[in-house]
TILUMPA-263108 format. One record per residue (C-alpha): residue in one letter; x, y, z. Coordinates in steps of 0.02 Angstrom, whole numbers, plus 50000, padded with zeros to 5 digits. Example, Ala and Ser with C-alpha at 12.3 -4.5 7.8 and 13.67 -1.06 7.14 Angstrom:
# residues 2
A506154977550390 S506844994750357 
***
This chain:
# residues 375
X487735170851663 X485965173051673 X484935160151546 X484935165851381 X483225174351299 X482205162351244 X481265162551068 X479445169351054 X478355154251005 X477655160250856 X476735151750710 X476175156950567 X474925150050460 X474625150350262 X473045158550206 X471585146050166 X471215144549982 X470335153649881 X468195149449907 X467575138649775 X466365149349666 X467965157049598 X467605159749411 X469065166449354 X471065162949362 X471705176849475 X471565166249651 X472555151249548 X474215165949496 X475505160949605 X476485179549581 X475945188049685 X476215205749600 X475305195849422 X473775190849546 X473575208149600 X473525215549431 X472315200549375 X471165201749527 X471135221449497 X470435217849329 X468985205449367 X468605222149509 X468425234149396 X467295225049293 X465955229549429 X464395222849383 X464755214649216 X465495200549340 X464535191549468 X464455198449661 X465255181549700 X466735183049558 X467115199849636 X466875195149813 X468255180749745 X469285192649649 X469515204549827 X469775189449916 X471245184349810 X472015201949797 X472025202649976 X472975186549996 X474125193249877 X474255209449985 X474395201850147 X475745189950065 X476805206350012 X476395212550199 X475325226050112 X473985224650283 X473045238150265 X472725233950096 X472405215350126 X471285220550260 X470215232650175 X469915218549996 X469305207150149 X468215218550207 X467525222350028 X467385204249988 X466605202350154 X465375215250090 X464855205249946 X464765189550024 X464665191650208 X464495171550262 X466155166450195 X467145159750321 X468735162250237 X468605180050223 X468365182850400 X469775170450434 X470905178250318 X470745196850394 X470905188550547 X472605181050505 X472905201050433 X472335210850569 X473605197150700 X475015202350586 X474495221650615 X474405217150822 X472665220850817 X472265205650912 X470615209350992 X470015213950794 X470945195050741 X469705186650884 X468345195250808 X468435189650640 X468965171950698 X467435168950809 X466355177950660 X467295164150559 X466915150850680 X464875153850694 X464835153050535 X465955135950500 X465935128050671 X467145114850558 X468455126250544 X470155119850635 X471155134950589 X470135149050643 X469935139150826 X471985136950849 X472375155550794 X471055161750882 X471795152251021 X473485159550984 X472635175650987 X472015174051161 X473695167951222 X474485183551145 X473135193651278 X473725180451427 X471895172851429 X472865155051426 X471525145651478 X470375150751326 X471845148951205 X471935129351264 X470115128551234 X470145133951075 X471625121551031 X470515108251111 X469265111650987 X470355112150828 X471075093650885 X469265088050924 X468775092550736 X470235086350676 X471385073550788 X472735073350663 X473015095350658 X474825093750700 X474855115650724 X473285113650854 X474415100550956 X476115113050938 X474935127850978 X474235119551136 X475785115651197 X476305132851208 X475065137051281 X475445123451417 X477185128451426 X476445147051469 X475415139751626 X477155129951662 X476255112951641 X477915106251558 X477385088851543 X475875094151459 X477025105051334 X478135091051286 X476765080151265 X476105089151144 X477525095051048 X477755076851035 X476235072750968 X476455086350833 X477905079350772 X477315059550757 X475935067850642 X477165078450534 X479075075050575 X479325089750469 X478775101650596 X480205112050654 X479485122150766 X478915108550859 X480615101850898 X481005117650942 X479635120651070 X480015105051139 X481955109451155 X481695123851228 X480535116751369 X481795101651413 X483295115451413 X482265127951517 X480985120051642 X481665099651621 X483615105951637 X483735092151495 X485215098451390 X485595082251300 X483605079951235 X483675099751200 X485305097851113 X484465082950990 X482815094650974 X483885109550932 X484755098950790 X483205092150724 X482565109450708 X484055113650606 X484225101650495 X482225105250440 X482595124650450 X484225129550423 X483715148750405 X482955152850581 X484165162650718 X483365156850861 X483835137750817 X485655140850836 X485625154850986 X484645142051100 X485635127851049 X487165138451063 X486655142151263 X486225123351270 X487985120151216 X488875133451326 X487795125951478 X488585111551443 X490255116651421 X490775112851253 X491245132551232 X491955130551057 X490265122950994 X489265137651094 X490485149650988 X490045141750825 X488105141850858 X488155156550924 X489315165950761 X488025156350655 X486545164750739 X487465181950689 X487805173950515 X485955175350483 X485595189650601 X486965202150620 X485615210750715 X485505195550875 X486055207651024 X485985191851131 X487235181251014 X488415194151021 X488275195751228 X488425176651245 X489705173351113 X490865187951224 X490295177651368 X490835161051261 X492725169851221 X492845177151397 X492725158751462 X494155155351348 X495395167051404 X495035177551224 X494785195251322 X495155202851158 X493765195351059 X492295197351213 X492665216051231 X492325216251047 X490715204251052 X489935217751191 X490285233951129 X489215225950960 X487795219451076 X487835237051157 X487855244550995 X486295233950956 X485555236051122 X486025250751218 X485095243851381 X485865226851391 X486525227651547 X487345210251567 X488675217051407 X489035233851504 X489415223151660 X490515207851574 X491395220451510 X491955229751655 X492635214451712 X493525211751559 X494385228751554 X494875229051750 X495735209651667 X496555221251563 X497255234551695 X495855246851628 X495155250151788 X494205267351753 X493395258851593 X492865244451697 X491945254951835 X491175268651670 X490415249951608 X489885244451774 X489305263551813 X488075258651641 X487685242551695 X486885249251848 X486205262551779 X485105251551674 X484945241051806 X484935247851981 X484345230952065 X485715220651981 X486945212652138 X488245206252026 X488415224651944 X488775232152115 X490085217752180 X491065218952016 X491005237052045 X491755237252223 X493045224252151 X493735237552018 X493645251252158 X494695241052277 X496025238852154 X496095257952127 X496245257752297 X494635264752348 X494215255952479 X492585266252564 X491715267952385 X492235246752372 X491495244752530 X489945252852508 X489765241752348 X489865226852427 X488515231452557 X487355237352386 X487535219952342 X487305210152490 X485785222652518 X485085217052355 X485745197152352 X486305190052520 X487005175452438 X488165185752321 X489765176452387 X491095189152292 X490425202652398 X490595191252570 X492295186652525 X492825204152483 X492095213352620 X492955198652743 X494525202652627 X494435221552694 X494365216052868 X492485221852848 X490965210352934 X489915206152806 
***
């Protein structure tokens, strides 16, 4: 089984407060829905309020959009409060952090390096904008950045967790870990963190124990988040505990029915277990989810021709191929299912499509040896 997908390193930051010539009570609302309707107030106003209680006021509203994932709304109050008070770093920070969440990530560096020359101070703006240029591949530039943040501030747990995805991206794993590791010993409470760190010694380290502990820890801070439980659900299979793999892995659907992947594995998981039944059921819902997951198409094929199904097993491994024309395993399963219909030539030339693509795929060699064939 191929290794499982592994989870985006994403982090996402709170908005900055709200800047301190604030006059009025809208930034302090914690509703958001009441803070929009008291911001909106202190706006239309106009003139009868300061330019720096308005610039305030849009800045606040826009939080309060951007917090209800309003962004073109958020992003527009920056740009007005921007307007009225255009050397606030805040503002530029904050439609920074907006236009990210819209993708616009070239706008986001913008704003942050606007932010930056105008607060050379400011931590935050450095590490997203560094997050920003990772997001674009410019790796280098996003440690940089993250070098900066923990220059200005040696304690900014995020900056070390930031930089060490970045590491992880260049494959410096000890680099990664290392700073994953510092993140936490500033704030144990960092989920993510253990996370990151799992899923380097699982993936690059080939650590499943220490990922195993960092999946847990992760877990027990954030109960909530998918990923957590797929990855240590893979860590688990990997390992062989197969029943634990099935738990993390139904828990990962518990809070996603959505997780193509932790329906594909969890088949995988039952398949391993003899429960034919319950995988064929696990991959038609990951192909349901994702019609081009070829891996589902393929287990299942094999778990039909298990089944006596043999037409069924070659229409899924047909798919599988389809999706996939380079993938080896595809074409020796194939040429299995055809040689137990009893077609040899089509088996035959299966077996050759696989050793064509994989010279190493041993169920081909042993099948085409099986058929009197030289491999």
């Amino acid at each position: 089984m191929p290794r499982p997908l592994m989870a985006a390193l994403v982090i996402t930051l709170a908005a900055t407060g709200a800047c301190s010539d604030q006059n009025s009570d809208c930034a302090q609302v914690s509703d958001p829905e009441q803070q929009i309707h008291d911001c909106t107030s202190i706006i239309e106003r106009g003139k009868r309020e300061s330019e720096g209680n308005r610039a305030s006021a849009y800045y606040s509203r826009g939080n309060a959009y951007k917090e209800k994932g309003e962004l073109d709304r958020a992003i527009a109050d920056y740009t007005n409060a921007i307007a009225l008070k255009p050397k606030d770093a805040d503002f530029y920070y904050n439609r920074g952090n907006a236009y990210d969440d819209r993708g616009e990530v070239d706008h986001a560096i913008e704003d942050y390096t606007e932010a930056i020359a105008i607060d050379p101070k400011l931590a935050l703006a450095y590490t997203n904008r560094g997050v920003a240029y990772k997001k674009k591949g410019e790796v280098d530039r996003a440690i940089a950045d993250h070098d900066n943040a923990i220059a200005i501030d040696p304690k900014f747990a995020l900056a070390y967790s930031n930089r060490g995805a970045a590491y992880y991206r260049k494959d410096e794993v000890d680099r990664a870990i290392a700073d994953y590791t510092k993140a936490i010993e500033i704030d144990p409470k960092r989920a993510l963190a253990y996370y990151n760190r799992g899923v380097a010694y699982y993936y690059r380290k080939g650590d499943v124990d220490r990922a195993i502990a960092d999946y847990a820890k992760a877990i027990a801070l954030d109960p909530k988040d998918a990923d957590f439980y797929y990855n240590r659900g893979a860590a688990y299979y990997r390992k062989g505990d197969v029943d634990l793999a099935i738990g993390d892995y139904t828990k990962t659907i518990a809070i996603d029915s959505n997780y193509a992947k932790a329906f594909t594995n969890r088949g995988t998981a039952h398949a391993l277990k003899g429960e034919g039944d319950h995988a064929i059921e696990d991959w038609t819902r990951a192909i349901a989810l994702n019609p081009k997951d070829a891996l589902a198409y393929n287990n299942r094929g094999i778990a039909y021709k298990k089944k006596g199904d043999v037409g069924r097993a070659i229409a899924d491994h047909d798919k599988a191929i389809a999706i996939d024309p380079n993938y080896a395993k595809a074409y020796s399963d194939r040429g299995t299912a055809y040689a137990e219909r009893g077609d040899v030539d089509r088996a035959i030339a299966d077996f050759r499509k696989a050793l064509a693509i994989d010279p190493s795929n041993k169920l081909a060699t042993d099948n085409l040896r099986a058929l009197g064939v030289t491999p």
